[in-house]
C-alpha atoms as one frame of an Amber mdcrd trajectory, in Angstrom:
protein
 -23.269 -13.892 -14.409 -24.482 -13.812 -11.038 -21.680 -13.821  -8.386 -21.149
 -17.672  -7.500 -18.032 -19.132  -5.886 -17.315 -22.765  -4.979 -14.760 -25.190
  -3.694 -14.166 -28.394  -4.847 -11.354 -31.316  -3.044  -8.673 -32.429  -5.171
  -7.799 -35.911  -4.145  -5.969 -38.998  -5.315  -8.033 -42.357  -6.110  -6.146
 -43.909  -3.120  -7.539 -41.471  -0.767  -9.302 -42.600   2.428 -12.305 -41.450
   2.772 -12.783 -41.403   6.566  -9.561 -38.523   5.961 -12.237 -36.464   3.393
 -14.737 -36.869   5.696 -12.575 -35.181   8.403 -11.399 -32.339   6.098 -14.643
 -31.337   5.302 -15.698 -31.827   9.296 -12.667 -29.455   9.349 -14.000 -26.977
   7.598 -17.750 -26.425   9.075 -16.392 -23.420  11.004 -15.827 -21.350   7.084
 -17.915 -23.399   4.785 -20.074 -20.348   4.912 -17.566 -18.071   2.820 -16.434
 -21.354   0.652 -19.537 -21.289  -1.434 -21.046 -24.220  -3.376 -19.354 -27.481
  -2.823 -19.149 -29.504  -6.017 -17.365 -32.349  -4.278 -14.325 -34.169  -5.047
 -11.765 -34.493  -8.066 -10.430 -36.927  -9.262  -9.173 -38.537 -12.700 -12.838
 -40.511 -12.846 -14.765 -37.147 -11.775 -13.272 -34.145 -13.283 -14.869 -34.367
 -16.542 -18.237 -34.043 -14.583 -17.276 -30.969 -12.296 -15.790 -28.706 -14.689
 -18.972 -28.319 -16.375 -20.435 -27.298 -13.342 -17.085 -25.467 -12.051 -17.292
 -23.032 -15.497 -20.842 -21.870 -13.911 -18.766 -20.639 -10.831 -17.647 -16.894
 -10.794 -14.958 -17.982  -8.702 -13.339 -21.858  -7.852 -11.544 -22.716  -4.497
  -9.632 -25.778  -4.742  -8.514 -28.187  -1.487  -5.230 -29.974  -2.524  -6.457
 -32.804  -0.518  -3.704 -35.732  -1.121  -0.309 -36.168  -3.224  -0.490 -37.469
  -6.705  -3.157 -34.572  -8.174  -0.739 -32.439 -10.110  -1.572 -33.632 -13.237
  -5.588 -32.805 -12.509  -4.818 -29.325 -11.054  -3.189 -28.825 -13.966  -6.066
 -29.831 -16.033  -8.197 -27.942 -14.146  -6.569 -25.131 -14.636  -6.338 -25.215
 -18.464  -9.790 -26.211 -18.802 -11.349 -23.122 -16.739  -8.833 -20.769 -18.584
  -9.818 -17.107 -17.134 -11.236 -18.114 -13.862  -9.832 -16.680 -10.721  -8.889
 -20.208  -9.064  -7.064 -20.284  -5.800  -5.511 -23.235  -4.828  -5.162 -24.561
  -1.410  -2.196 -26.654  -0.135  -2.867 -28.651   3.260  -0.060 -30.045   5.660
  -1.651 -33.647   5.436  -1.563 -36.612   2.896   1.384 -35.115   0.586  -1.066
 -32.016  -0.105   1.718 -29.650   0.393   4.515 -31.566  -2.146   2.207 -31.923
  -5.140   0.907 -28.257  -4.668   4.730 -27.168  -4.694   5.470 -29.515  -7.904
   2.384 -28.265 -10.119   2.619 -24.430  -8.177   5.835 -23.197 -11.377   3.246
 -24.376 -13.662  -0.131 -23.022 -12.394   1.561 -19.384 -11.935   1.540 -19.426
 -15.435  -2.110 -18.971 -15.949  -3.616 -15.514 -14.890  -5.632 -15.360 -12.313
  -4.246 -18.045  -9.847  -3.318 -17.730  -6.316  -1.369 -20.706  -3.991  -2.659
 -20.140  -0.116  -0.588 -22.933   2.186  -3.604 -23.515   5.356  -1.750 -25.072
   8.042  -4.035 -26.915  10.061  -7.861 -25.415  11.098  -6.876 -23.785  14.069
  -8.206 -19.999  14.773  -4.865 -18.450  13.337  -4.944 -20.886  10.015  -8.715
 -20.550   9.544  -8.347 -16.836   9.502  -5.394 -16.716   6.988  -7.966 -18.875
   4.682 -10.706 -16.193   5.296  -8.130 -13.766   4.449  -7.482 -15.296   0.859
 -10.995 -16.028   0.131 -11.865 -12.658   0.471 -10.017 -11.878  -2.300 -11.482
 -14.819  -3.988 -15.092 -12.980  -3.465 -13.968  -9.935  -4.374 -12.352 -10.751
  -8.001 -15.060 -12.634  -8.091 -17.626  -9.983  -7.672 -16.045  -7.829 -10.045
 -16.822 -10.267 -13.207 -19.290  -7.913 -15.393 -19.378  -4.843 -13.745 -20.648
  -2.374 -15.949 -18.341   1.222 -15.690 -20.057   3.901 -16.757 -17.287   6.817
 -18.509 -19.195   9.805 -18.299 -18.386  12.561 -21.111 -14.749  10.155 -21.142
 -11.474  11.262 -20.007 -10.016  14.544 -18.286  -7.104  15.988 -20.396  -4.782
  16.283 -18.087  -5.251  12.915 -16.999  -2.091  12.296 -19.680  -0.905   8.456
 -17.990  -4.188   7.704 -15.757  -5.523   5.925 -18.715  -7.308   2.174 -19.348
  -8.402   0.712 -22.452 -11.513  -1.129 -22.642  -9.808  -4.112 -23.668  -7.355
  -4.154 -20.876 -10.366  -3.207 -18.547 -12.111  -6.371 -20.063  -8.941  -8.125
 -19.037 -10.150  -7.828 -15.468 -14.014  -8.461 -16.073 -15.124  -4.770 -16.172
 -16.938  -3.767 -19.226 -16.431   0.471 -19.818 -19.450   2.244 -20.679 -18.930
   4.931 -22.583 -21.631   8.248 -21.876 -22.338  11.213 -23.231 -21.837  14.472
 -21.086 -25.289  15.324 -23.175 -27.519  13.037 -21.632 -26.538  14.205 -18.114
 -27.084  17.781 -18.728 -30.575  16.995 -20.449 -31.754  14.744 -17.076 -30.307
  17.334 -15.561 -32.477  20.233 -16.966 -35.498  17.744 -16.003 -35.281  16.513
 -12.506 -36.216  17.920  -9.373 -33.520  17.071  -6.170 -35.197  15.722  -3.558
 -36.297  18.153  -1.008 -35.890  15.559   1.570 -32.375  14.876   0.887 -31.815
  18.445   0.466 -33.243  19.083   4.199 -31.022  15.648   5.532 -27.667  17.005
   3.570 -27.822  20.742   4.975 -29.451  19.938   8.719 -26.346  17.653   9.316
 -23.588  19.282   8.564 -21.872  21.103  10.590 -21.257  24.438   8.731 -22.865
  25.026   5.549 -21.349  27.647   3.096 -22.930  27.810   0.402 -26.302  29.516
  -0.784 -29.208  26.888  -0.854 -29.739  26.781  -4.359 -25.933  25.806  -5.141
 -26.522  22.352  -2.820 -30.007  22.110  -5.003 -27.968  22.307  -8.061 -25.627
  19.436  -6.821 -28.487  17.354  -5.784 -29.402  17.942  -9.538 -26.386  16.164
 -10.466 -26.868  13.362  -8.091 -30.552  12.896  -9.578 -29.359  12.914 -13.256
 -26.588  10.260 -12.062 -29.185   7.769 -10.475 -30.829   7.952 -13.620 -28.091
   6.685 -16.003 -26.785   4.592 -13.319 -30.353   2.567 -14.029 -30.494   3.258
 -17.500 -27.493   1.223 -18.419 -27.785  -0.704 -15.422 -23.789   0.574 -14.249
 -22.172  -1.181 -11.321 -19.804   2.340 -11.117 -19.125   5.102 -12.998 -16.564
   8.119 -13.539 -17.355  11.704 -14.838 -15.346  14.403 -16.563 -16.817  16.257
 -13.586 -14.848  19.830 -14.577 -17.061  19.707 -17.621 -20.389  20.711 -15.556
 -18.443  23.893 -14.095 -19.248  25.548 -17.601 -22.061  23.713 -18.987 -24.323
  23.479 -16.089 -22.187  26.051 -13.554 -22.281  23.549 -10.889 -19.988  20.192
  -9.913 -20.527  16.397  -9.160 -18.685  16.553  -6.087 -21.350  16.215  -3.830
 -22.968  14.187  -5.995 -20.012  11.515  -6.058 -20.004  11.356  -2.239 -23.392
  10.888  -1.772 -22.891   7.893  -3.944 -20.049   6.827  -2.432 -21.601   6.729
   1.037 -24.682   4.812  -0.578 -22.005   2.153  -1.378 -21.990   2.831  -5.249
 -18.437   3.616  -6.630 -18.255   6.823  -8.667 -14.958   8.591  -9.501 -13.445
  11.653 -10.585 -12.435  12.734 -13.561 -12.744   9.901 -16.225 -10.344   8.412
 -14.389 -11.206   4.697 -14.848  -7.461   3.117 -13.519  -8.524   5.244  -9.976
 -12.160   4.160 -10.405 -11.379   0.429 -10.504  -9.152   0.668  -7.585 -11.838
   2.168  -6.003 -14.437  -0.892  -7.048 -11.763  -3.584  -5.376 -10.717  -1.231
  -2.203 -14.556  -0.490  -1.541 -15.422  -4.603  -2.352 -12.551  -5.383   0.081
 -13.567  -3.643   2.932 -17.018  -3.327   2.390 -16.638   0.903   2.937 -16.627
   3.485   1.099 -13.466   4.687  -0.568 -12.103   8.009  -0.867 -10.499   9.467
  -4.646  -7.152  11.577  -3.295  -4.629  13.724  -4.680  -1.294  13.617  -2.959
  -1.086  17.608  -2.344   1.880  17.595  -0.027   5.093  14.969   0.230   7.156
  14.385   2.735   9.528  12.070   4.283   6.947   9.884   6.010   4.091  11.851
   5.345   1.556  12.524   2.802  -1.142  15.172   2.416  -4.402  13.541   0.505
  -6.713  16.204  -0.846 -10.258  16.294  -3.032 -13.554  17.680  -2.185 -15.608
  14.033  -2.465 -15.114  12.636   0.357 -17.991  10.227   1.979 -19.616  12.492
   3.784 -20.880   9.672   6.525 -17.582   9.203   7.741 -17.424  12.225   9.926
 -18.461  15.754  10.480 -18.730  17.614   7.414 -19.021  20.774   6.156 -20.676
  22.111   2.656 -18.202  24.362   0.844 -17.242  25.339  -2.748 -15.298  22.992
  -4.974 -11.657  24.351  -4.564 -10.501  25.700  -7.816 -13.770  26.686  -9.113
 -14.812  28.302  -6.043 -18.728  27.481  -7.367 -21.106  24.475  -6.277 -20.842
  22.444  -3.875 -17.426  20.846  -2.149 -17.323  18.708   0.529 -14.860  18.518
   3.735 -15.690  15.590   5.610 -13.405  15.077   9.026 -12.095  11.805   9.662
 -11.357  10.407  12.808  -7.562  10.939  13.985  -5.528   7.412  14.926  -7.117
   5.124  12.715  -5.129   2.989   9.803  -6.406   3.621   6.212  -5.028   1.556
   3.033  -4.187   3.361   0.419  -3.591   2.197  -3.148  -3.809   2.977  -7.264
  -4.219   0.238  -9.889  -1.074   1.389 -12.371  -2.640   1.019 -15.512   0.482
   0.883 -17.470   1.684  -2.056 -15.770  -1.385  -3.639 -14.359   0.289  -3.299
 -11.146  -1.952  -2.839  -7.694   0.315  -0.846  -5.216  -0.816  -0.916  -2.110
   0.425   0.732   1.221  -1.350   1.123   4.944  -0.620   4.418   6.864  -2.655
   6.247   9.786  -4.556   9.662   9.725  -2.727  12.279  11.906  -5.478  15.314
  11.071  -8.333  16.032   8.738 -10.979  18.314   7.258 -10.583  21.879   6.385
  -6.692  21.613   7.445  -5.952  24.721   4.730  -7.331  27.184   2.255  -5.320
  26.057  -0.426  -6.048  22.400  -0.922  -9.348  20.737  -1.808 -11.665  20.395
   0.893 -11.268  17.183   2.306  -8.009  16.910   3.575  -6.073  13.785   5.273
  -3.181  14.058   6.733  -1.087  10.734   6.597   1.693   9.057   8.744   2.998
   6.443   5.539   6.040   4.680   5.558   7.725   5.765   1.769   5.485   8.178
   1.171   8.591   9.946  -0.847   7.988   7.174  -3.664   4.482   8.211  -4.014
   6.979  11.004  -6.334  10.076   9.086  -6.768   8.230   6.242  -8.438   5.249
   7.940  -9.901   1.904   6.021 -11.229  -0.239   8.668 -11.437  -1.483  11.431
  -8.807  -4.898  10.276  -7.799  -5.105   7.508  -4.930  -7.357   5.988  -3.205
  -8.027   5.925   0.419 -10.514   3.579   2.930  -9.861   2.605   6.737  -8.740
  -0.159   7.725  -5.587  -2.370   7.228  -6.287  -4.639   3.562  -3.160  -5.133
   2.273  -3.351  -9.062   2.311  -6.632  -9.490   0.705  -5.977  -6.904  -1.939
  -2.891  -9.072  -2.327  -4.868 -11.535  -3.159  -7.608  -9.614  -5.179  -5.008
  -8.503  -7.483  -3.218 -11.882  -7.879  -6.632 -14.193  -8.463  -7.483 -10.477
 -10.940  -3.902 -11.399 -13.045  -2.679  -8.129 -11.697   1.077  -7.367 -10.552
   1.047  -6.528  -6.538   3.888  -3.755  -4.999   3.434  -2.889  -1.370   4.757
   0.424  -0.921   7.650   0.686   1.434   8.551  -2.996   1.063  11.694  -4.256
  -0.965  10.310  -4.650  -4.913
């Protein structure tokens, strides 16, 4: 299905309509993030909108007066799995009937409760806010996630199912390592790219024909990305260091930087968090291992880092010390989000922290390395889900709250009181 939110009013019989006119006056300023308007709700319309509501990837709903809990309530059975957030106003006893029907609504999955307190600046951007994450668990419905050669051993918790995958919208793709390595043996890298990649970086270490190799991978890639038509994908990348004596690390970031998610690993939990960080911000996230804990400070290493996010430099992958790695430096001072989808609690933690130093900090760490002020960084350990994080800039933490509530997931915000 084709990614299609909408809103819809909520609203007694005994509503005025000169007040519906003004709410929707109200909202000129955003109806361009809203979506399609399907109008208003009542007990004599409903059974015409939902029809039209279940083609909608995502459903906004305006508590407009008192005396609707009964049809949000309907509403909400009769869409079942659709991420639904429902807005309470401060007008026309909105706000009580959202707050009499809200114990109720939380118990279907994918619902969030957003209280929009007026339509000044400060309001309207809290709404914009929550409709993000409206879009984004939106746009995640049907994603296709390619699992490339499946799932790293050591990877021994960072496990998803396909069902509970499916529980979310995304559909895993399961790949042969075989097909890669045959497309592999087949396509030429692109000479072009290969000129691009080497003339800007800023220090290149690695023999020509290693980078070639890598630009192998990324061709082979492209071409199951389109031959199973994959929204993201994840590959048993150590694999390739015997089989094909190369790596996908610079293959990953060049995707990454084109805006197409692809993880480490098989790891599909870090993958997905990846897919809603990325969505969210609209950047390109960054796969981590926490290398180095302390009090309020975390060391984040791998060697597939976007490379368009700073200077970078063409090394080896770190423990294989063969193809290509890449150490990318970000810019000091600026706030990143970090978070990991816990896949054995569908749980989203989420914390924000700010880059102190980056790049090729050490010898003994993957490549890209960020250095990262982060209030409770010790529970990265102390509460362990799993070692690989992921990283964009930016501050997101209230529309991933939201992605992960109108996605059914549980939300921690690391540092905060659980």
């Amino acid at each position: 299905m084709k990614n299609r939110h909408c809103f819809a009013l909520v609203a007694s019989r005994l509503r005025s309509e000169d007040y519906i006119n003004w709410l929707y006056k109200s909202m000129e300023s955003v109806r361009d993030v809203l979506g399609e308007p399907l109008g208003v709700i009542d007990d004599s319309s409903l059974d015409t909108i939902v029809p039209r509501a279940r083609e909608c990837t995502g459903l906004v709903l305006f508590v407009a007066t008192g005396g609707t809990e009964h049809i949000l309530l309907e509403l909400r059975e009769k869409l079942k799995e659709k991420p639904v957030l429902v807005v309470a106003l401060p007008y026309a006893n909105s706000l009580p009937a959202v707050m009499e029907a809200a114990p109720l609504l939380r118990r279907y999955r994918r619902t969030a409760i957003h209280y929009l307190d007026g339509f000044d600046e400060a309001s309207l951007y809290s709404l914009k806010t929550a409709l993000k994450g409206l879009v984004v668990a939106s746009s995640v419905q049907g994603i296709r996630l390619g699992v490339i050669g499946g799932i790293s051993p050591w990877l021994v918790y960072s496990r998803l199912s396909g069902d509970d995958a499916k529980k979310i919208g995304i559909e895993l793709v399961d790949i042969k390592l075989s097909e890669l390595n045959e497309l592999y043996e087949r396509l030429d890298p692109s000479e072009e790219l290969l000129k691009t990649l080497m003339g800007n970086a800023d220090r290149v270490k690695v023999p020509v024909d290693s980078v070639k190799n890598a630009l192998r991978v990324y061709s082979a890639l492209k071409a199951l990305i389109e031959r199973y038509h994959l929204g993201a994908l994840t590959i048993k990348c150590f694999d390739l260091i015997s089989t094909l004596r190369t790596t996908a690390c610079l293959a990953l970031s060049l995707l990454n930087s084109s805006g197409f998610v692809a993880g480490c690993e098989g790891d599909v939990p870090s993958t997905i968090t990846m897919i809603l960080l990325s969505r969210v911000s609209g950047k390109p996230a960054f796969m981590a291992n926490p290398a180095r804990i302390r009090e309020q400070e975390v060391l984040f290493a791998h060697c597939t880092a976007p490379v368009l996010y700073g200077p970078y430099w063409l090394l080896t992958h770190f423990e294989s010390g063969i193809g290509v790695g890449v150490s990318v430096k970000y810019p000091a001072g600026v706030p990143v989000t970090i978070a990991r989808l816990d896949p054995a609690s569908m749980r989203l933690r989420v914390a924000v922290g700010v880059i102190e130093a980056s790049g090729y900090l050490s010898d003994r760490h993957c490549r890209t390395q960020l250095l990262v002020r982060l209030r409770g960084a010790k529970n990265l350990l102390d509460r362990s889900i799993g070692n690989h994080y992921v990283i964009v800039p930016g501050k997101y933490v209230e529309e991933l709250r939201y992605t992960a509530k109108l996605l059914g997931l549980g939300f921690e915000e690391l540092g905060q009181e659980r």
